[in-house]
N, C-alpha and C positions, 0 to 999 in steps of 0.2 A: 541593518534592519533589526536585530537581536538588541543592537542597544537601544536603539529608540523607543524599543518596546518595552522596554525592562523599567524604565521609572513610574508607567504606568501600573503594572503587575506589582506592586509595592505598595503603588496608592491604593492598587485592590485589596492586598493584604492590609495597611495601616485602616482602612476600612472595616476590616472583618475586625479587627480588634479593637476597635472605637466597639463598635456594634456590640461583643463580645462580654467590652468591658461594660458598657453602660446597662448590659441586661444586667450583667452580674450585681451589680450596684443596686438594681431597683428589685431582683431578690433578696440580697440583703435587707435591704430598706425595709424589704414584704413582710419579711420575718421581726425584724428587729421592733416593729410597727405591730405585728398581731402577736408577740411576746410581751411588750410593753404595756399595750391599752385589752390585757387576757379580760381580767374584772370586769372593765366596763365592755365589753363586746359580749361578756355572760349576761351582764343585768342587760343590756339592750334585749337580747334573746328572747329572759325570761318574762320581758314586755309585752314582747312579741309573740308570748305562748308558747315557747321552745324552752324546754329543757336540757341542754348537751354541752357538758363540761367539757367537752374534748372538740370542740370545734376547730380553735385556734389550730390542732392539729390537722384537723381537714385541711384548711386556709393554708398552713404553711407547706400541704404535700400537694394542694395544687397549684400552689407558686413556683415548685422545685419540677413538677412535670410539665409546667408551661413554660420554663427555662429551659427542659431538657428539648422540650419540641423547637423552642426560639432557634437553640444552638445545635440542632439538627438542620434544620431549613437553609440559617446563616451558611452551614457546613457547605451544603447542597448547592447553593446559589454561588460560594467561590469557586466549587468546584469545575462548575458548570460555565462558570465565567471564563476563567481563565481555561480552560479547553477549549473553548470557543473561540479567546484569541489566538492559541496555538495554533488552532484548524485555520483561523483567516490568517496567520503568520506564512503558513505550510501554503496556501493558496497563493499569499503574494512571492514568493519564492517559485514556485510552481510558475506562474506568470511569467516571472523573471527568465527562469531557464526556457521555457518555450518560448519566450522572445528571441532568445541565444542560441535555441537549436534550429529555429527558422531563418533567425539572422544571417546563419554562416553558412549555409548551403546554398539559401536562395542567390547569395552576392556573388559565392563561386558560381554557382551556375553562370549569371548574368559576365562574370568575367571572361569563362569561358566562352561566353555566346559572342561575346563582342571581339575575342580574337579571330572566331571562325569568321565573322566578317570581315575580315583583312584580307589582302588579295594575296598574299605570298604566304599564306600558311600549307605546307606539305602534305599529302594522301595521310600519310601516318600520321601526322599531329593532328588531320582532323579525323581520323579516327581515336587517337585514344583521347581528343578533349568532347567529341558526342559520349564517348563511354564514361568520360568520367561525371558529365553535365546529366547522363542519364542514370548512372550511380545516384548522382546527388537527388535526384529528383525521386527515383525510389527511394531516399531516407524524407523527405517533407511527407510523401504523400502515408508511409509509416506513420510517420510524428499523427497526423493529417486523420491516420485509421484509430490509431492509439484513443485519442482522443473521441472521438465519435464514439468507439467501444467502450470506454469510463462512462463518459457518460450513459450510454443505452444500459450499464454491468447496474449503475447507481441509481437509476430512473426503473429497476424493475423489468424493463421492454425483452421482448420477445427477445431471442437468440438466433432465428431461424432455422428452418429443417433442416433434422440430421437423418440420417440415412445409413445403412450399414455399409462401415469403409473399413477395410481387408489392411491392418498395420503393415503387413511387407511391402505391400505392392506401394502403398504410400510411401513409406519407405524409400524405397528405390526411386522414388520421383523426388523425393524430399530433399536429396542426398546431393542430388544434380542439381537442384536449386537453390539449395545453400551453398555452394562450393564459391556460387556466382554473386550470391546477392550477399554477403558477409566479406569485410576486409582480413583474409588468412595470409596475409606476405608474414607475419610475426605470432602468428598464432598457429598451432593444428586443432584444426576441427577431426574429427573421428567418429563413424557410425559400428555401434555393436547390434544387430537386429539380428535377435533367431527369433522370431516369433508367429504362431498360426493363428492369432488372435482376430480378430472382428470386433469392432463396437463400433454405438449407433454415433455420428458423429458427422460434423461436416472438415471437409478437406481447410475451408477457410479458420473454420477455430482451431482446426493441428495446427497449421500454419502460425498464428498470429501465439498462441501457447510456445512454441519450439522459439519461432523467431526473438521472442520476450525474453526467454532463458537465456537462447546463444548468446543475444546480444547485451544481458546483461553480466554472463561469464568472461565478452569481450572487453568489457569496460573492467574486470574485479579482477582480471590476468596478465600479470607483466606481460614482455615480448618472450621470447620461448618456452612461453605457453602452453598446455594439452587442455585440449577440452574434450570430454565421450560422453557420447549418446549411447545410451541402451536399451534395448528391448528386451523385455521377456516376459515369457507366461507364468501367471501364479495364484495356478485355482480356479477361482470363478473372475479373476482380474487381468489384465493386460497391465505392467509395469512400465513404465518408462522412465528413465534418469536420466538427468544433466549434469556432469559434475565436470569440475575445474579443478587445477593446481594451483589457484591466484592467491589472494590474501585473507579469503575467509570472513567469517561475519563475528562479530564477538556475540558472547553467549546473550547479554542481554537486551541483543537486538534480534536476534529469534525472531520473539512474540510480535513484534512490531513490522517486521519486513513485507507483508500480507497489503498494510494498512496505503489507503488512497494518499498518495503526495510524498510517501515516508523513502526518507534516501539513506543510504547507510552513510556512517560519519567516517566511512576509511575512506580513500581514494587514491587513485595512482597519477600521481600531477600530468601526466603526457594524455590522459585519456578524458573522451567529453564528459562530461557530468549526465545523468536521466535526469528525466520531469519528475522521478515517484509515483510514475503512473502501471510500469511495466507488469512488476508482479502481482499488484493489486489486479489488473486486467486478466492475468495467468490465473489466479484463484477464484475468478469471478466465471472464469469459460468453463474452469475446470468441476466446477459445483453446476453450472448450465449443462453439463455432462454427468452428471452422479457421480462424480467422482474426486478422489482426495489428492489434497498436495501436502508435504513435506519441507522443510529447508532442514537438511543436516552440516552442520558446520564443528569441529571439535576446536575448542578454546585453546589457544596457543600455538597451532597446526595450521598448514597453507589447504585450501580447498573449500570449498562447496560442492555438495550435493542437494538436488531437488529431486523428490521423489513424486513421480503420478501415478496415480491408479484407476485404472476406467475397469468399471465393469465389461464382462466380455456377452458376445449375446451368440445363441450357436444357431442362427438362421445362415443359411448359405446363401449369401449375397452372388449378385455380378459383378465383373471385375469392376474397381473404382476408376473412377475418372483423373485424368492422371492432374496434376497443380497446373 
């Protein structure tokens, strides 16, 4: 797809300096024109009831500020162009992988579904292919949420009511529902929560926040893996962090990591590829919450960390309703 794309972005650049070149020329020209014929542009003047020996200089500094605006604008308009195809590149990729993350669950499911229909399949095999047909079927209807959330994060739309939810006590339900809904035969997950914190919040955006992180620390961590969660109080904030031992982010993918459709260019060949969509949705809840995210990654070193910060609110809630 990058090469197909690349002779075009060429003809946009061999474009900008057609264009580039041809103003430049007809400044020239501009100049070379109100230098040549100075005399007769004065006696026309003094025809005309004007007396101003310094014209030609007028003429020639607004041919060089009409140039400097040409080659602003031209600037602008590449700029803007080829970003534009980046972004439709990023989307047909985008495409591409949710084709492929929808492609490969749905067919297990259906393969699994068509052995339960066999007459000789065992109590035990048909319990662990419902488990694994209803694994798979919580990763579509994810993909499924992901998406509805990008878009509602990028359309502006409401977020729905938050409510004051008690970090331990979620916690504690959080912990039992990730255990279940996450692949850890190769990985450890781990929870560090001390925390007496409160903020206004609903249980689905912690939820769909944590779930983005884990499961994008699953995809950026070999097999004997650590991944921890932590909690703690700081100030007037509720911290929470995700960090891994996996492969890390290079430094000048930082700024970019945030960004709708953007994948990092590392990858571990055994693990699925994301849409681009995860963290962009993670910093999109997390600002629907007032509050900040972080990616710490050090250059040359295995790891990531993500940092959140919700403010805290000191109203004494009822216990939370549990995930």
């Amino acid at each position: 797809m990058t090469r197909r794309s690349t002779p075009h972005i060429l003809l946009i650049y061999l474009i900008y300096l057609a264009a580039i070149a041809v103003t430049t020329a007809l400044l020239v020209f501009w100049v070379v024109v109100v230098q040549r014929y100075n005399s007769e542009i004065n006696q026309l003047l003094s025809r005309l009831g004007f007396e101003w020996n310094q014209f030609h200089w007028f003429v020639t500094t607004s041919g060089a500020g009409l140039f400097f605006l040409v080659f602003v604008a031209l600037t602008y308009l590449l700029a803007l162009t080829i970003g534009e195809r980046r972004y439709s590149r990023k989307q047909e990729e985008f495409l591409t992988n949710v084709s492929h993350e929808l492609k490969s669950p749905v067919a297990a499911i259906k393969l699994h579904a068509q052995t339960l229909q066999q007459d000789d399949v065992r109590g035990t095999d048909q319990r662990r292919f419902v488990s694994y047909i209803v694994r798979e079927a919580e990763r579509v209807s994810t993909l499924v949420d992901n998406l509805l959330e990008s878009s509602r994060i990028l359309s502006g739309g409401a977020s729905g009511d938050f409510r004051p939810i008690i970090l331990r006590e979620f916690f504690e339900e959080y912990k039992r529902a990730a255990e279940a809904r996450f692949d850890l035969r190769t990985t450890t997950l781990n929870f560090d929560v001390d925390t007496h914190s409160t903020v206004m919040a609903s249980n689905e955006a912690l939820i769909r926040i944590l779930d983005n992180l884990i499961d994008n620390a699953l995809r950026f961590t070999s097999e004997g893996g650590k991944i921890l969660c932590r909690v703690r109080d700081g100030g007037g904030e509720a911290e929470i962090s995700v960090a891994d031992n996996g492969i890390g982010i290079p430094k000048r993918e930082l700024p970019k990591i945030f960004d709708r459709f953007y994948r990092l260019s590392r990858e571990i060949g055994n693990r699925r590829r994301g849409t681009g969509l995860g963290l962009s949705i993670v910093r999109g809840l997390v600002q629907d919450l007032r509050g900040t995210i972080q990616a710490l990654s050090t250059e040359g070193q295995p790891g990531t960390r993500f940092e959140i910060r919700l403010p805290r609110i000191r109203v004494a809630p009822s216990r939370s309703e549990g995930i």
